[in-house]
C-alpha positions in Angstrom: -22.8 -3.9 20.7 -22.3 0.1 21.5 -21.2 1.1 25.4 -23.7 3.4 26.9 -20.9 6.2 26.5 -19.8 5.7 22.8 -21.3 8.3 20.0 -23.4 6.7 17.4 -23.1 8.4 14.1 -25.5 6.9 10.9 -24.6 6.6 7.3 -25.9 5.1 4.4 -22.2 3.9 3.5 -18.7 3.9 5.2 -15.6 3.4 3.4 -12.5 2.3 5.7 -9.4 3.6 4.3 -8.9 7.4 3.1 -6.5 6.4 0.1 -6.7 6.9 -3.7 -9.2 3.7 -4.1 -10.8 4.9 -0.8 -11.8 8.4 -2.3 -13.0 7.6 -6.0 -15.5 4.9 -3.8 -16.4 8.4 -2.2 -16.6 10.5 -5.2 -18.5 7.4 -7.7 -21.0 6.9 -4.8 -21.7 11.4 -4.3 -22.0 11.6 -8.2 -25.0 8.7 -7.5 -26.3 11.1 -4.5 -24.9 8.8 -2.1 -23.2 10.4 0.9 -20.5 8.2 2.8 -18.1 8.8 5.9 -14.6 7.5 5.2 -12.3 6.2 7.9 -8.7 6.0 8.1 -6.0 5.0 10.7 -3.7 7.9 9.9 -3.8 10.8 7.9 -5.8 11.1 4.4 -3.5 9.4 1.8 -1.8 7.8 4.4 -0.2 4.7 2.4 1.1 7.3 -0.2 2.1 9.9 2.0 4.5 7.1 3.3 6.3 6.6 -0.3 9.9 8.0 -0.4 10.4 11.6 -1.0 9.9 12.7 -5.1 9.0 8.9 -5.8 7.5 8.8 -9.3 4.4 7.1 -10.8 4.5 4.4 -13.3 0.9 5.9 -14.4 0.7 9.0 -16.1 -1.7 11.5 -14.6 -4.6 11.1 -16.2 -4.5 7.1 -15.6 -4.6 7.8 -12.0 -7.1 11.0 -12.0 -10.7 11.0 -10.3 -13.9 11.7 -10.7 -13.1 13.4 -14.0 -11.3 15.9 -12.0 -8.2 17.0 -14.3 -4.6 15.9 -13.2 -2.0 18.3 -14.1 1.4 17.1 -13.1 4.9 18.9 -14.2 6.0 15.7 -15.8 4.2 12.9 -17.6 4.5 11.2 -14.4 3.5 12.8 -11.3 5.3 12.2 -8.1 4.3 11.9 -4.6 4.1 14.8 -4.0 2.0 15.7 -6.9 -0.5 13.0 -6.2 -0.8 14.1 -2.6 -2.0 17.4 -2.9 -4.1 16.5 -5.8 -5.8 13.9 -4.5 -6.7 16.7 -1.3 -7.9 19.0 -3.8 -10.1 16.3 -5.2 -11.2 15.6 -1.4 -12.0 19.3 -0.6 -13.4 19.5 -4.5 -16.0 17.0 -3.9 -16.5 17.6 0.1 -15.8 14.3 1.1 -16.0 13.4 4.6 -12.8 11.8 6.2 -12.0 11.3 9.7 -8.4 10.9 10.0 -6.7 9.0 12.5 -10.0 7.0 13.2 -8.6 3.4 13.4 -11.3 0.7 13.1 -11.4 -2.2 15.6 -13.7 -4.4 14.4 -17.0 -4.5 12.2 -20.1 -5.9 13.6 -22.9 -7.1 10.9 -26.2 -7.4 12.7 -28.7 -8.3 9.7 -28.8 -5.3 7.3 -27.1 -3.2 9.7 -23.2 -2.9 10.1 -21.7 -1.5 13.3 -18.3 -0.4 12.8 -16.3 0.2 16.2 -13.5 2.7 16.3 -10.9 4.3 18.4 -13.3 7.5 18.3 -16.9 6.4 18.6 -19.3 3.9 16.3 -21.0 3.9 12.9 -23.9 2.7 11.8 -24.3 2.2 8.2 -26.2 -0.1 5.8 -23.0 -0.6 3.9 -19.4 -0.7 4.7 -16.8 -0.5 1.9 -13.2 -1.7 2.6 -10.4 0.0 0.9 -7.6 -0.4 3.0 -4.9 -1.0 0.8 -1.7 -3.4 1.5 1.2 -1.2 2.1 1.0 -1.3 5.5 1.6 -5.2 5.8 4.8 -6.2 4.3 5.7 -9.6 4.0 8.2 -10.8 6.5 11.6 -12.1 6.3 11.3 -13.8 9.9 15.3 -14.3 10.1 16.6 -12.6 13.4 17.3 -9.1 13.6 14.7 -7.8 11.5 12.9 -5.7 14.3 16.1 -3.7 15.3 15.4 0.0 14.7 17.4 0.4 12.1 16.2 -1.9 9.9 12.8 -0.9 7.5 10.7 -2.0 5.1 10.0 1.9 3.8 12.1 4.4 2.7 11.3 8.3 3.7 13.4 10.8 3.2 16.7 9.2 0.9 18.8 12.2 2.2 18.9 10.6 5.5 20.9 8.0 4.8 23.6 10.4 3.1 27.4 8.7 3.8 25.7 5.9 5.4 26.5 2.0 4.0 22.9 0.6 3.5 21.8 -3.0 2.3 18.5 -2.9 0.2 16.6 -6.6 -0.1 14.5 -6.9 -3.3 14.9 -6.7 -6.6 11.4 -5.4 -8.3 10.6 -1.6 -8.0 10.8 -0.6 -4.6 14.3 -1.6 -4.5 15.2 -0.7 -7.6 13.7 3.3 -6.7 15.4 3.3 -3.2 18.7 1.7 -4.5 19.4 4.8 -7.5 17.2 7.4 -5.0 19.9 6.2 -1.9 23.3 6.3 -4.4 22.7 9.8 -5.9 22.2 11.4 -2.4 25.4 10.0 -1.5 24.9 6.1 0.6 27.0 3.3 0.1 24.6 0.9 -1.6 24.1 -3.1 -1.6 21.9 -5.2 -3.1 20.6 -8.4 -1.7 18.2 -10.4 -4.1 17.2 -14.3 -4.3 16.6 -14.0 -7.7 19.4 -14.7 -10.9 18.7 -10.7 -12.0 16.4 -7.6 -11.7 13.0 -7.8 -12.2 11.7 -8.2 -15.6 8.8 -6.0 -14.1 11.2 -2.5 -13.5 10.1 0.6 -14.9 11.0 0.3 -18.7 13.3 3.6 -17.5 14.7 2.5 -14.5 16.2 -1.1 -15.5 19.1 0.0 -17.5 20.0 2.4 -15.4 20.6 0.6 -12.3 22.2 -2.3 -14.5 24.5 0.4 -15.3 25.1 1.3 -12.2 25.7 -1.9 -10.8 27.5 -3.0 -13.8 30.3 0.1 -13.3 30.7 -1.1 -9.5 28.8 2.5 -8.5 26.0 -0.3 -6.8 26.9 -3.8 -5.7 24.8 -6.3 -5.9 24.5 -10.1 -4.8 22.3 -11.9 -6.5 20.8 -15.7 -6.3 21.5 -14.6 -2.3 19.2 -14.1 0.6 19.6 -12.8 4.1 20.0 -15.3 7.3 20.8 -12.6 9.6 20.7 -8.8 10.8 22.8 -7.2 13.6 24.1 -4.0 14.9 27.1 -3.7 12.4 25.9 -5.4 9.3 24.2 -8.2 7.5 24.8 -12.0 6.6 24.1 -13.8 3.2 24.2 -17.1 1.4 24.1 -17.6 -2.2 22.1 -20.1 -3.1 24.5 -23.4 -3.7 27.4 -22.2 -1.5 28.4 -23.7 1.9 29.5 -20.4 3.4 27.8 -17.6 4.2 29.5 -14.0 3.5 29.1 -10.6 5.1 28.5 -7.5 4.7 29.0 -4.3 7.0 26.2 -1.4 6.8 24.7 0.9 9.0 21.0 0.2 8.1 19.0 -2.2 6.1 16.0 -1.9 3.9 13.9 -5.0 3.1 11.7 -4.5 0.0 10.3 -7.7 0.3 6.3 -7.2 -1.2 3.6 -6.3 0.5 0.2 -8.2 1.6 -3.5 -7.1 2.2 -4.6 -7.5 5.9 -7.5 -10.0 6.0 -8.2 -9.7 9.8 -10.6 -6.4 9.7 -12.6 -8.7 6.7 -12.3 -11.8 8.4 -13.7 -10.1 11.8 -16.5 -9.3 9.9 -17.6 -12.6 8.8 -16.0 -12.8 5.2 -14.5 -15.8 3.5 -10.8 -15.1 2.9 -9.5 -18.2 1.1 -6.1 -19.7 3.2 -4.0 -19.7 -0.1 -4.5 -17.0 -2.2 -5.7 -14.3 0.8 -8.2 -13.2 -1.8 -12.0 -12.7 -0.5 -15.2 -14.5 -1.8 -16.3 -11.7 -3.7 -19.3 -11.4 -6.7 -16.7 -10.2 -9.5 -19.3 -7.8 -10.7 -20.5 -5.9 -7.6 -17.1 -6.4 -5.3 -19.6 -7.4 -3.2 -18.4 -10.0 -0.5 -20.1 -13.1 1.1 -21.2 -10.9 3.5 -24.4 -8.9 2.0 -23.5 -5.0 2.1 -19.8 -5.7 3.1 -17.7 -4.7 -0.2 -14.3 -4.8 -1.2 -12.3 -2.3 -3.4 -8.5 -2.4 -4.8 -5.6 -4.4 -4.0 -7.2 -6.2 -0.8 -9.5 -8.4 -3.6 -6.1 -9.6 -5.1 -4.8 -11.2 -2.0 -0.8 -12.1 -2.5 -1.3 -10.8 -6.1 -1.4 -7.3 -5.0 0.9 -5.5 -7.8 -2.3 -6.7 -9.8 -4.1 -4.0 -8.7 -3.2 -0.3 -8.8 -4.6 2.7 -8.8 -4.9 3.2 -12.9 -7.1 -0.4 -12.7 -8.5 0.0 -9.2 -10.7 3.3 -10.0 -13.0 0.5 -11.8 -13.5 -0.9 -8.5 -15.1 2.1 -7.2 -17.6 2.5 -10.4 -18.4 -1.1 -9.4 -19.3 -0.8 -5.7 -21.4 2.8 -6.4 -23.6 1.0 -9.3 -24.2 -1.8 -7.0 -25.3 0.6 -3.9 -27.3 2.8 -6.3 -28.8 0.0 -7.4 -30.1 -1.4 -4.3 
C-alpha cells in the first residue's frame, strides 16, 4: 500500500501509456463522459517520437485519425512528424490529461480498487487501461557485443551516420526504411538477414526499390546469414550451410530484429500472460483481462504477433474498452 508521504490522486480510469492507442482510449472514454489520467514513462507519443526522422506511414491519414478529429497530412501518408503534432493537437483538442515522464512501478488490485504506484505519487482508480505499446522491448540477438554503444536497435536522425559504414540486421520494414533512409544521406550500407530474400511484407513502394538498390551493388546485402558477433571495428557472419564465418568492417550496427510487448507491468498486476504466445487472457469483446477492471488495448493483446496490431486496427480497441466502462 501508499507511504504516509506519497500523493494520492483518484480517477475513475487510468490509461498507462500516452501513445496513439493510449489517447483514442482517452478520447472514446470523454465522448462517454468519462474522465481518465494517462500515464507515460517519457514524453506524450513517446514510442513514435522515437521513429527515424521523416519515417512514413503505411496508413493513410484518415486510417490512423481520432476521435473524428480530421487528419490533414501533405502526402497520402503522413510522416512522423505529421503524426506527432497531430496527435498533440488532438490531446490539447480534447483536454486530455497526460502526465509525462510518470513511469509506473507496479499496479496493486485491492478488490474493485486499483492502486497504481509511480515515480511521482499513486492513483487510485476503479479501472486501469494498459496501452503501453511494444517498441520499447526489442527482441534480442544475445550474441556478444550487442550492448556496445554503438550498436542500436533504433534509428534517429539518418544524417548522423553520413560517411559512416553501417550494418543493418532485418529484413522486414524497419530495415528496409533505415537501409534506403541511411544510403541517400550518404553511409556505407550492409545488410544482414537470415532469411533467403526481403520480406514479402515491405511497403508495396519500398520493395523494388531497395531490390534495386541492392541489385546495382549501391546496398550489399547477405542473405540466409545471421550475426555471431559485434566488436569495436566490425561485425561477424555465417551463412547458413557454410563452415566459415566472414566479416565485415563498419562503424556501427543497427539490429532490426522485431519488437515484443512487456508482460511484467500486467503480470505484476495479477494477469494471466500465456508462456508461448505472450498474449494476455483477455474477453475478446471488452479487452477486459482476467483481472476484473484491468484492460488491455493495442499491440500488448497480440503478444509476439505484434505487427498484428497497429494503429489503423488498434483505434477499435479503444471503442471496445470505453463501451465496456460506460457500460458498467
Amino acid at each position: 500500500m501508499k507511504k504516509p508521504d506519497e500523493q494520492m490522486e483518484t480517477h475513475k480510469v487510468t490509461i498507462i501509456g500516452a501513445g496513439p492507442i493510449g489517447l483514442a482510449c482517452a478520447i472514446e472514454l470523454k465522448k462517454r463522459g468519462i474522465r481518465s489520467v494517462l500515464l507515460d514513462k517519457g514524453a506524450p507519443l513517446e514510442n513514435l517520437r522515437n521513429w527515424p526522422q521523416g519515417m512514413q506511414f503505411f496508413s493513410s491519414s484518415d486510417k490512423i485519425s481520432l476521435g473524428g478529429l480530421p487528419f490533414i497530412s501533405a502526402g497520402l501518408r503522413p510522416t512522423r512528424e505529421e503524426a506527432l503534432k497531430y496527435y498533440l493537437a488532438a490531446a490539447d483538442y480534447f483536454e486530455l490529461d497526460i502526465r509525462p515522464y510518470t513511469p509506473v512501478r507496479r499496479v496493486e488490485v485491492h478488490d474493485h480498487e486499483k492502486i497504481i504506484h509511480t515515480a511521482n505519487g499513486v492513483f487510485r482508480s476503479d479501472k486501469v487501461v494498459f496501452a503501453t505499446g511494444y517498441y520499447d522491448h526489442p527482441r534480442r540477438l544475445g550474441v556478444p557485443g550487442e550492448d556496445l554503444p554503438h550498436v542500436s536497435h533504433y534509428l534517429h536522425d539518418p544524417f548522423a551516420y553520413a560517411r559512416s559504414r553501417v550494418v543493418i540486421v532485418g529484413g522486414s520494414h524497419s530495415a528496409a526504411d533505415a537501409a534506403l533512409m541511411l544510403y541517400r544521406c550518404g553511409a556505407e550500407i550492409s545488410i544482414v538477414h537470415r532469411g533467403p530474400e526481403l520480406s514479402d511484407r515491405l511497403k508495396y513502394w519500398v520493395r523494388p526499390d531497395l531490390e534495386n538498390r541492392i541489385a546495382e551493388g549501391s546496398i550489399r546485402a547477405f542473405f540466409n546469414s545471421a550475426l555471431e558477433s559485434i566488436d569495436e571495428q566490425g561485425v561477424t557472419l555465417r551463412e547458413t550451410g557454410k563452415a566459415e564465418s566472414q566479416r565485415i568492417e563498419s562503424d556501427f550496427v543497427l539490429l532490426f530484429t522485431g519488437y515484443e510487448p512487456g508482460t511484467a507491468l500486467m503480470q505484476s498486476a495479477g494477469v494471466h500472460i500465456d508462456p508461448g504466445t505472450l498474449k494476455p487472457a483477455l474477453d475478446t469483446h471488452t479487452l477486459e483481462s482476467n483481472v476484473p477492471g484491468l484492460f488491455i488495448a493495442g499491440s500488448p493483446t497480440a503478444g509476439h504477433e505484434v505487427s498484428k496490431v497497429f494503429i489503423e486496427n488498434g483505434r477499435a480497441h479503444a471503442v471496445q474498452i470505453a463501451r465496456a466502462i460506460a457500460g458498467n
